[in-house]
SERO-4910 file (N, C-alpha, C, O; in steps of 0.05 Angstrom, whole numbers):
BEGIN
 pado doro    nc1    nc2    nc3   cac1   cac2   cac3    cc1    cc2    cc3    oc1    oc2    oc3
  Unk    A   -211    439    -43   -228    419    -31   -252    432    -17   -272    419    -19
  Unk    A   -253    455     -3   -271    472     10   -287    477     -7   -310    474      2
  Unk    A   -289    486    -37   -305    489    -53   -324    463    -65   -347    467    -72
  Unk    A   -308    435    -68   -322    412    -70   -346    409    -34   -370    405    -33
  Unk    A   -332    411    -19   -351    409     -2   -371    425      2   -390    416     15
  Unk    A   -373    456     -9   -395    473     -3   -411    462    -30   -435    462    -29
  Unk    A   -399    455    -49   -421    449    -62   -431    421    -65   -455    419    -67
  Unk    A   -420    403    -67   -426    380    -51   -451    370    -37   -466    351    -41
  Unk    A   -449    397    -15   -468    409      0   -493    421     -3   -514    416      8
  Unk    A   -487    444    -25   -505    449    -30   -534    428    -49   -558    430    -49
  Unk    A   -519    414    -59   -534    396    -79   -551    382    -57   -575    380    -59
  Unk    A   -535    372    -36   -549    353    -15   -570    364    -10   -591    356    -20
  Unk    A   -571    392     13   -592    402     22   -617    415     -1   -639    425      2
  Unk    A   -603    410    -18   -616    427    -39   -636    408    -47   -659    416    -49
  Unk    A   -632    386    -51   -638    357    -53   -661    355    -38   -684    356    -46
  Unk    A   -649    349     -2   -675    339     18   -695    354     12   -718    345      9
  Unk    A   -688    389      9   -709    403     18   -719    402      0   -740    414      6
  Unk    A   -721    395    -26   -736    395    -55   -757    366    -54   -774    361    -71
  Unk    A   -750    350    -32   -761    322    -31   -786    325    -14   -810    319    -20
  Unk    A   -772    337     14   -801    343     32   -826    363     19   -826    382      3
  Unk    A   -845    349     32   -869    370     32   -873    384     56   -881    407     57
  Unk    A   -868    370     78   -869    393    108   -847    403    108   -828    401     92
  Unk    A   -850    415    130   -824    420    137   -806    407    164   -816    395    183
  Unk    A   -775    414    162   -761    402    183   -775    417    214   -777    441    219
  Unk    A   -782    394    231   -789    406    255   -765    416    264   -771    435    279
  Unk    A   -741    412    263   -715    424    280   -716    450    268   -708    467    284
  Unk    A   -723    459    242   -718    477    230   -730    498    226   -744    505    207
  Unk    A   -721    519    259   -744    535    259   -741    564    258   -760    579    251
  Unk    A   -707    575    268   -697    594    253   -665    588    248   -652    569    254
  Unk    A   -654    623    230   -633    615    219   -618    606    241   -599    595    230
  Unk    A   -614    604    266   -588    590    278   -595    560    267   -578    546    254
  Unk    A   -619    551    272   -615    515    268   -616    506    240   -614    482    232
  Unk    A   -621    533    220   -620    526    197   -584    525    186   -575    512    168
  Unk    A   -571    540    200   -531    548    200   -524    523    205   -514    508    188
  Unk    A   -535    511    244   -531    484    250   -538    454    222   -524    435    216
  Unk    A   -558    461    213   -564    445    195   -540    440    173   -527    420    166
  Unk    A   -540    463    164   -522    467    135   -489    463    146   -474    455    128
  Unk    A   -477    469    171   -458    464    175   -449    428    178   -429    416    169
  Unk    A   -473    418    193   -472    385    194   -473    376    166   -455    362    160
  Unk    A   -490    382    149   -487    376    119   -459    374    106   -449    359     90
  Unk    A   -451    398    122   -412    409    104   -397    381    109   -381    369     94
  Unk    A   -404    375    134   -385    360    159   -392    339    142   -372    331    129
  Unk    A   -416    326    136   -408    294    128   -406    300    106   -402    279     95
  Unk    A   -408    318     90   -399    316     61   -360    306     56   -346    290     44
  Unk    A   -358    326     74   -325    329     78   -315    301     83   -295    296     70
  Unk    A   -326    280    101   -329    263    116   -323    247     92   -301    238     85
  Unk    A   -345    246     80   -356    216     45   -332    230     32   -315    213     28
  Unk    A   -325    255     25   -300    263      0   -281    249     20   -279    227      9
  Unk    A   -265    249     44   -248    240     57   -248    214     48   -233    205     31
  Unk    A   -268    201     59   -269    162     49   -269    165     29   -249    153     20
  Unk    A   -282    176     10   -272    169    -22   -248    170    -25   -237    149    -31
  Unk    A   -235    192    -22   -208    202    -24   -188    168    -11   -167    156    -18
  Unk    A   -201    166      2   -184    141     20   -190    122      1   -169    116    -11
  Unk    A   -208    112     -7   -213     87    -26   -199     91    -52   -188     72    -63
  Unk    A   -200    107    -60   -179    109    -89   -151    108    -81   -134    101    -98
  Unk    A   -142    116    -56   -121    108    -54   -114     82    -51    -95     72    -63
  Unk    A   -130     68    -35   -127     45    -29   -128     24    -47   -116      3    -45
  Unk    A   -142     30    -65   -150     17    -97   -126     26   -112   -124     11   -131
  Unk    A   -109     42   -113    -94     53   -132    -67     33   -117    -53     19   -131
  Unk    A    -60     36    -85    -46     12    -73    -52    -18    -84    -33    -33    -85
  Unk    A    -74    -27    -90    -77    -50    -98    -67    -62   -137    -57    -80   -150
  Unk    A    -81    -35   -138    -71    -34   -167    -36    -42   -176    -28    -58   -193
  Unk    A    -20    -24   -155      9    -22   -159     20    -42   -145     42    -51   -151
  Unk    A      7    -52   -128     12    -88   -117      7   -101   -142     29   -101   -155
  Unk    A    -11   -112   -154    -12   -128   -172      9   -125   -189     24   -144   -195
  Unk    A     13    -85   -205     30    -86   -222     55    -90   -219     71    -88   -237
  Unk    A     60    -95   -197     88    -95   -185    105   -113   -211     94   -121   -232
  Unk    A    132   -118   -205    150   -124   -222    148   -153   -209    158   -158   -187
  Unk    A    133   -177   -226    141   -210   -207    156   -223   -223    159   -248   -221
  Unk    A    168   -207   -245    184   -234   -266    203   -235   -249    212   -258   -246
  Unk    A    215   -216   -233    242   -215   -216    236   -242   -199    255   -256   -196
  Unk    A    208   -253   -188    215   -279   -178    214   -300   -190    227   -320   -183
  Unk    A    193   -298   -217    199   -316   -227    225   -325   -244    227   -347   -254
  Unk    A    243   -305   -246    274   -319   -253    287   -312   -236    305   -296   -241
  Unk    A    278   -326   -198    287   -323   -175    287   -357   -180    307   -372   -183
  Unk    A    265   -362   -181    254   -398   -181    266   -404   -203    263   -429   -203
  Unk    A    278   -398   -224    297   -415   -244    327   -413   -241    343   -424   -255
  Unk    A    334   -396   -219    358   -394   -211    361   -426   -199    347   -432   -179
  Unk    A    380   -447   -210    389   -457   -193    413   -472   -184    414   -493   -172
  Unk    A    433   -454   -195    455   -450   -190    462   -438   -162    454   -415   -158
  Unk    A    476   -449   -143    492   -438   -126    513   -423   -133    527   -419   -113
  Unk    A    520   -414   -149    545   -398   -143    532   -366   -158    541   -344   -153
  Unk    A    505   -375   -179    491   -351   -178    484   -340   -162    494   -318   -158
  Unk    A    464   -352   -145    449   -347   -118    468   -331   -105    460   -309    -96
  Unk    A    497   -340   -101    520   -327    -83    526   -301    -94    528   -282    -79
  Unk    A    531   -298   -124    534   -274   -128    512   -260   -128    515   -239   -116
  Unk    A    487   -263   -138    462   -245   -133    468   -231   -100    469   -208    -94
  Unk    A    470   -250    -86    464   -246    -50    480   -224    -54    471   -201    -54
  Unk    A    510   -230    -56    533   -210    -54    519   -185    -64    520   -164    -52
  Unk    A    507   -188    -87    507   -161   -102    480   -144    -89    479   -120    -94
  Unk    A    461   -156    -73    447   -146    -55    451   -134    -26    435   -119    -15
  Unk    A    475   -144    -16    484   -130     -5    505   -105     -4    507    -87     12
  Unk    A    518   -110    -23    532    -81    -40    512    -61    -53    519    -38    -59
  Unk    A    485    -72    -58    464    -39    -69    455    -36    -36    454    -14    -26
  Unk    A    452    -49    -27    441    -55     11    458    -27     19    451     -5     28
  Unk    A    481    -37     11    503    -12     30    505     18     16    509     40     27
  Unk    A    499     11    -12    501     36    -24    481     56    -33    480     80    -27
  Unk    A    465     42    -48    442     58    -64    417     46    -54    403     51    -73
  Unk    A    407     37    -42    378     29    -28    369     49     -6    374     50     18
  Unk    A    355     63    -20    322     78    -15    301     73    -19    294     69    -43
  Unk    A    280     70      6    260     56      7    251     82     19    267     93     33
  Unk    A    227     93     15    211    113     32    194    100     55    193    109     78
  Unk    A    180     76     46    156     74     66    172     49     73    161     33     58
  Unk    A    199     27     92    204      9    100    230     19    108    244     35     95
  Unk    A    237      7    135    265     16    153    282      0    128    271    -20    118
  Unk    A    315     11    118    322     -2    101    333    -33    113    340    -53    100
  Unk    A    332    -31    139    349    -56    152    321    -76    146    328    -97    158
  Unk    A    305    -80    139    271    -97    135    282   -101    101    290   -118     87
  Unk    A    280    -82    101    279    -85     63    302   -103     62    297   -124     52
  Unk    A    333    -99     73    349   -112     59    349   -144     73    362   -161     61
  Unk    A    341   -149     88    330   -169    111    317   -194     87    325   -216     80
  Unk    A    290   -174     77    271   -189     77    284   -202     42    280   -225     33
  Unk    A    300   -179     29    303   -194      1    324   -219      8    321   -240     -3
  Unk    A    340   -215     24    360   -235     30    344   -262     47    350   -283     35
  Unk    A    331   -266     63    308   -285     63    292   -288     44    282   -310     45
  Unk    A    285   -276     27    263   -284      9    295   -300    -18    290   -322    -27
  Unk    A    310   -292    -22    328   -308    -35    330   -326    -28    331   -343    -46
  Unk    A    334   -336     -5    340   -354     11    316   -384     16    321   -408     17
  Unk    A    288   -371     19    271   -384      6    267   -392    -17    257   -414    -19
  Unk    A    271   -380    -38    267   -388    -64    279   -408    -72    271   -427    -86
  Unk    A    312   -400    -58    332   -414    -66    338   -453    -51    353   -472    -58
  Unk    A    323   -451    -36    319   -477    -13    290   -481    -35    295   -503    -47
  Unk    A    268   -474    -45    248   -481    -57    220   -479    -61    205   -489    -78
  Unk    A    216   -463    -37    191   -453    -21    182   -442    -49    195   -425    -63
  Unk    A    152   -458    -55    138   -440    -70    113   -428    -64    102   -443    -48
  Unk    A    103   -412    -68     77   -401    -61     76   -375    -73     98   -368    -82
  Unk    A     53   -351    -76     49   -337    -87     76   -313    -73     93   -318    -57
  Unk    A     71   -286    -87     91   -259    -83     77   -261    -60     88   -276    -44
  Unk    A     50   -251    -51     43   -240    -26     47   -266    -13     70   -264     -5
  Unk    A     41   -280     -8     38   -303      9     72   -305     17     73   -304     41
  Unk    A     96   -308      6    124   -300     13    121   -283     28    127   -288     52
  Unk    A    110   -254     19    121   -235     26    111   -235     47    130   -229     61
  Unk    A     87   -236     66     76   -237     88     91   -254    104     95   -244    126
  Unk    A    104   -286    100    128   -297    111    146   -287    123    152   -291    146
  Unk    A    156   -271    103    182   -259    102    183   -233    122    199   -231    141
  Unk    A    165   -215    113    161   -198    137    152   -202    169    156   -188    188
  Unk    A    140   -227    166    130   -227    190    159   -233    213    162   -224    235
  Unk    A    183   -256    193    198   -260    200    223   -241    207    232   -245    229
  Unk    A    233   -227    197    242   -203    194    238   -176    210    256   -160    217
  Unk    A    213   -174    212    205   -149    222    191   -147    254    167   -144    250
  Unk    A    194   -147    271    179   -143    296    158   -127    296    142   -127    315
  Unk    A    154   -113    277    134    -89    286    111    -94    263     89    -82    262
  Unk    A    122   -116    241    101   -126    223     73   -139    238     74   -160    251
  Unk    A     52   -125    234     34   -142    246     15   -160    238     -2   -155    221
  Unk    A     17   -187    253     15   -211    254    -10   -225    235    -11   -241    216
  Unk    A    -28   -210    250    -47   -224    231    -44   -212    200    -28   -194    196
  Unk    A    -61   -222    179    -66   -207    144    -93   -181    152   -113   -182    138
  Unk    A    -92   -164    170   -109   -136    169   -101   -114    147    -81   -116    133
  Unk    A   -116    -96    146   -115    -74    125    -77    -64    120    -62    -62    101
  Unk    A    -78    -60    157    -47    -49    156    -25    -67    148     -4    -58    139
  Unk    A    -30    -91    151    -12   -109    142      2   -113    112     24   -115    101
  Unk    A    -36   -111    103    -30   -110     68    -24    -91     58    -14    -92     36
  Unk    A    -29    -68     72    -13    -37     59     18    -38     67     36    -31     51
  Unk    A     23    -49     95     49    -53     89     70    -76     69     91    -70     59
  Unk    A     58    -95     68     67   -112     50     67   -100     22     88   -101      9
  Unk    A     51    -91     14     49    -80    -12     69    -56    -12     80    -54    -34
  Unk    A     76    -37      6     95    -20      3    133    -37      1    151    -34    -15
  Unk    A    132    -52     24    155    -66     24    160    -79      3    181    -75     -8
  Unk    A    139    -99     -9    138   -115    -34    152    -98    -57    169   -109    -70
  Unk    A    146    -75    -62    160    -63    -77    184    -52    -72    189    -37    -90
  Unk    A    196    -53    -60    224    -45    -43    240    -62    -53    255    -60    -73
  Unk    A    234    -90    -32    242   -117    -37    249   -114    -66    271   -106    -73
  Unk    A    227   -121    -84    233   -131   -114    244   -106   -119    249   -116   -141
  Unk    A    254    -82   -121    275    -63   -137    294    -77   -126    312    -85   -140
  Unk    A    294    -82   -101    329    -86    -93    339   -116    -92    357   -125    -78
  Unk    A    321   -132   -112    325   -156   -122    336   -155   -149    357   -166   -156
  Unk    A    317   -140   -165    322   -127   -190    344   -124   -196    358   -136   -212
  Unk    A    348    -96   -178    368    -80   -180    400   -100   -174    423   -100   -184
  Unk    A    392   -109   -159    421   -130   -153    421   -154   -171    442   -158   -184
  Unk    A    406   -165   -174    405   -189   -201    417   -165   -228    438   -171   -239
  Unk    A    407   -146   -234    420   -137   -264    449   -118   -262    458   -103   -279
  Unk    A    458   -121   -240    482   -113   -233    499   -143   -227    522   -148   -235
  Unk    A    486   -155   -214    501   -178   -222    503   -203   -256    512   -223   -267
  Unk    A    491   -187   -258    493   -198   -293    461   -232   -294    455   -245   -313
  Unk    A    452   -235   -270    439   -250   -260    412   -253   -278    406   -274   -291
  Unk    A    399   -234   -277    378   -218   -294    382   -221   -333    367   -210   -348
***
């Protein structure tokens, strides 16, 4: 990355000073010319940082959308009670056993799929995020309240949690 930024850099300054016809009044020996070229490094580093942030954040949005939603939509054609009962059961038996979540405490994750069944299953319809923001807000104390950046990055991490360990328990329960 040190090498994208020196040259980065270099293109920049290389740039202004190819544009002017005077010269920089600050720029009058090599210390303020070092000062110069070091501030250049700095916001170069700065714009690669935010870039770097925006493709992530775009690549989060991306894997939100792609997320797995047939799992709710044959959540909403479940409507059998004694399915519903065994799915639940079988969510809490991967709950106890095999549920790893990296970015959500697992006690939220298994919280939020067992409410979000629970909604589906009473009838509540509305979009994946629009649930899922429900559901966490309900569930989680530390989810925060309003829909901000951090909210939707967390929703979108949990969202995927949730639906494996819906998944995962619907095709262990034969549900799926």
């Amino acid at each position: 990355m040190a090498g994208d930024v020196h040259s980065d850099s270099w293109v920049k300054v290389r740039s202004a000073l190819s544009r002017r016809s005077d010269a920089f009044p600050l720029l009058h020996d090599q210390i303020s010319a070092h000062r110069y070229a070091a501030r250049s490094m700095q916001r170069t580093a700065i714009d690669i940082a935010r870039t770097v942030r925006r493709i992530e954040s775009k690549s989060l949005m991306i894997d939100d959308q792609q997320a797995d939603h047939s799992v709710l939509e044959h959540m909403r054609q479940v409507d059998d009670s004694l399915t519903i009962d065994r799915w639940r059961r079988a969510v809490v038996a991967h709950a106890r056993h095999d549920m790893n979540c990296s970015g959500c405490p697992s006690d939220v994750v298994f919280a939020a799929a067992i409410k979000l069944l629970a909604m589906l299953q009473i009838g509540d319809q509305g979009s994946i995020s629009d649930l899922m923001y429900e559901v966490l807000q309900e569930v989680d104390d530390d989810f925060p309240a309003d829909k901000s950046e951090a909210a939707r990055q967390r929703k979108s991490r949990c969202s995927r949690c949730v639906l494996n360990l819906l998944r995962d328990a619907a095709e262990s329960a034969g549900v799926l």
